[in-house]
N, C-alpha and C positions, 0 to 999 in steps of 0.2 A: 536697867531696872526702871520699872515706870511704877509709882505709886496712885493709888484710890485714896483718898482723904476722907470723903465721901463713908465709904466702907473701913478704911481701915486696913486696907489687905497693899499688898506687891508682887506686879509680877514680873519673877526672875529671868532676865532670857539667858540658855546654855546653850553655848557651840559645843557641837560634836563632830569628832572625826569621822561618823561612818554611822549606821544603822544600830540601837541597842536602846536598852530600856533604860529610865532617866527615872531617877526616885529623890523627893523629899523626903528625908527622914523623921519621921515624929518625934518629939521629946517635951520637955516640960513647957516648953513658951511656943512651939509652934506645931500647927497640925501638920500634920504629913500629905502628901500628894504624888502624882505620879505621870507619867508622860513616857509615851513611845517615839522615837528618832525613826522613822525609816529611811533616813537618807544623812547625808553630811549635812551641815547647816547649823540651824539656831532652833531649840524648844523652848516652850514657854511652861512654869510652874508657877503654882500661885501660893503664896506666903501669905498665912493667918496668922495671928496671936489667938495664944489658949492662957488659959491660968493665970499665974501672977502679971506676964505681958497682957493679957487681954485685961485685966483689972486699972492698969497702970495707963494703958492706952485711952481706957474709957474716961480716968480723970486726970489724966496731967495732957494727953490730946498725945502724947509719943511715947514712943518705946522701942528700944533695941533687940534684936533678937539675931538668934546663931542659929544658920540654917543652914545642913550638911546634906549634901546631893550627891547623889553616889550616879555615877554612869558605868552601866555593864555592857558592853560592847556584847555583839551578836558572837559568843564562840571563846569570848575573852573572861579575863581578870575583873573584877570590878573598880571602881577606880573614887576615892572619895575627897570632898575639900569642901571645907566650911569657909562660908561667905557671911557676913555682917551686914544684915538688913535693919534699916530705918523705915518703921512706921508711926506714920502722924498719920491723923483724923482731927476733923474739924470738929469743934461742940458748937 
């Protein structure tokens, strides 16, 4: 995970076993995004705060946020796990 200070934002990188669609899920503290794997390797998603986190970010400079990534392999089950991202921004 590599953080923006600058922006605010992190971006998560996911190993995958094999070719399939990579989703951020949206919910109250972070926007959703999304990402295709054609191959095995590592994808990159990018972690916003929205709402109370983007409020919280703007004046204490961090904020925590739960962000659940779902990988659907090509032909498979989908498969989910929440990860715990730290975003700080500079004022």
């Amino acid at each position: 995970m590599k953080r923006n200070k600058r922006k605010g934002t992190a971006k998560l990188t996911v190993s995958v076993p094999g070719p399939g669609d990579i989703e951020l899920a949206q919910g109250k503290t972070v926007k959703g995004d999304e990402a295709r794997a054609d191959d095995a390797g590592e994808a990159t998603l990018t972690v916003k705060a929205k709402g109370k986190a983007k409020k919280k970010l703007s004046s204490k400079g961090k904020a925590k946020v739960a962000a659940d990534v779902t990988y659907t392999p090509d032909g498979g089950q989908p498969n989910t796990q929440t990860a715990s991202v730290k975003l700080s921004k500079k004022r």
